[in-house]
N, C-alpha and C positions, 0 to 999 in steps of 0.2 A: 403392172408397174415394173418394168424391167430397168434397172439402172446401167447406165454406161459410165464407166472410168475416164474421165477427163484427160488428155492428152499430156496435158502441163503436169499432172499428179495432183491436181486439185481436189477437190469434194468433186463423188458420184455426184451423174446430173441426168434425171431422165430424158429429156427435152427439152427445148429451150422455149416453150412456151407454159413449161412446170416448172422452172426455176425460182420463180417467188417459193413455191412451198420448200426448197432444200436452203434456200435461205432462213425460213421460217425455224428448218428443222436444226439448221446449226445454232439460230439462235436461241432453240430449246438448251441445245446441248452447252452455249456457252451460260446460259441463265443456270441449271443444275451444276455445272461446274461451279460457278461462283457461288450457288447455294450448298453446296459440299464444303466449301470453303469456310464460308461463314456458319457451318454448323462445326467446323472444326475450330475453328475460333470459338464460338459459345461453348464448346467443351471442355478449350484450356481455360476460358475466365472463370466455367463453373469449377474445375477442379483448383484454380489458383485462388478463386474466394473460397471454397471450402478448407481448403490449406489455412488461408488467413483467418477465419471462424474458429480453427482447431487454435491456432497461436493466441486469438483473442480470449477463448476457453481457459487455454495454459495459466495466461496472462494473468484472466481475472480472479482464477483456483490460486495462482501464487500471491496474489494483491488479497484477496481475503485471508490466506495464513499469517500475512505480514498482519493486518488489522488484529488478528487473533493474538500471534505475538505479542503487540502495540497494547492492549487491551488485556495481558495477561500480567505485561512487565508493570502497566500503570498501578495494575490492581496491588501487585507486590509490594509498589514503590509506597503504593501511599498507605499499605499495613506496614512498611519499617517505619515511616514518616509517624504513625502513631504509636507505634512501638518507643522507637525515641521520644518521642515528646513526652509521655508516660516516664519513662524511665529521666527525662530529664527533670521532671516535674519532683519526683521522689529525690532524687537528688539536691533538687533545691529544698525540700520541706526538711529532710536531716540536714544539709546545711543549717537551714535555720533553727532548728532545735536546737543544733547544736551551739550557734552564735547567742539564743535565749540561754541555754546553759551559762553559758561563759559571762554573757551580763548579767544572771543572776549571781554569778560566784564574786564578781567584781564588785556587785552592790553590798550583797552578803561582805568582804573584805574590806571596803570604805567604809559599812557602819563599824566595823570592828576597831576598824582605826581611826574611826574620829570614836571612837565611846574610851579608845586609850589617848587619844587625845586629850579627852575632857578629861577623863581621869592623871593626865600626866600634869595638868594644867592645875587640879586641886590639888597634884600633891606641892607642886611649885611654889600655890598660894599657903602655903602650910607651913 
């Protein structure tokens, strides 16, 4: 199989009655080139999804600290919300002892004055 360099600078050609196979053979080599290709392509979409997998990772490590925050601050929230309601409750019960004071001093000071009433009333009659 001896090859001859084609006049024009085309592809080696052994013969012209072997030409099917340097066809065949170019179209090996345009079939691996485009498969070179396409494996270079599957190399940037592997590294550009693993890139994207790394940011989805980031993504989903920061969305669960935020849940954790969200889920620390509720818990907070609703031991002041009982905290208060406690403390608001104590306040309304001395309120109200206090308000029972003050109506019993009042009641205590109306029997004192209707018992000088009555009394100012017999000495009238008198």
């Amino acid at each position: 199989m001896q090859f001859k360099v084609a006049v024009s600078g085309k592809l080696p050609v052994r013969d012209a009655r072997s030409r099917g196979g340097v066809y065949a053979a170019f179209g090996i080599l345009q079939a691996e080139e485009r498969l070179k290709g396409k494996e270079k392509q599957v190399k940037t979409m592997e590294a550009l999804l693993e890139e994207k997998e790394k940011e989805i990772v980031k993504k989903g490590e920061w969305l669960q600290g935020q849940k954790d925050t969200i889920a620390q601050l509720t818990s907070k929230v609703q031991e002041l919300e009982q905290q208060n309601l406690q403390q608001l409750q104590q306040d309304v019960q001395k309120e109200n002892e206090s308000f029972k004071a003050q109506i019993q001093e009042l009641k205590q000071e109306n029997c004192k004055q209707a018992s000088l009433a009555v009394q100012s009333e017999e000495l009238l009659q008198v």
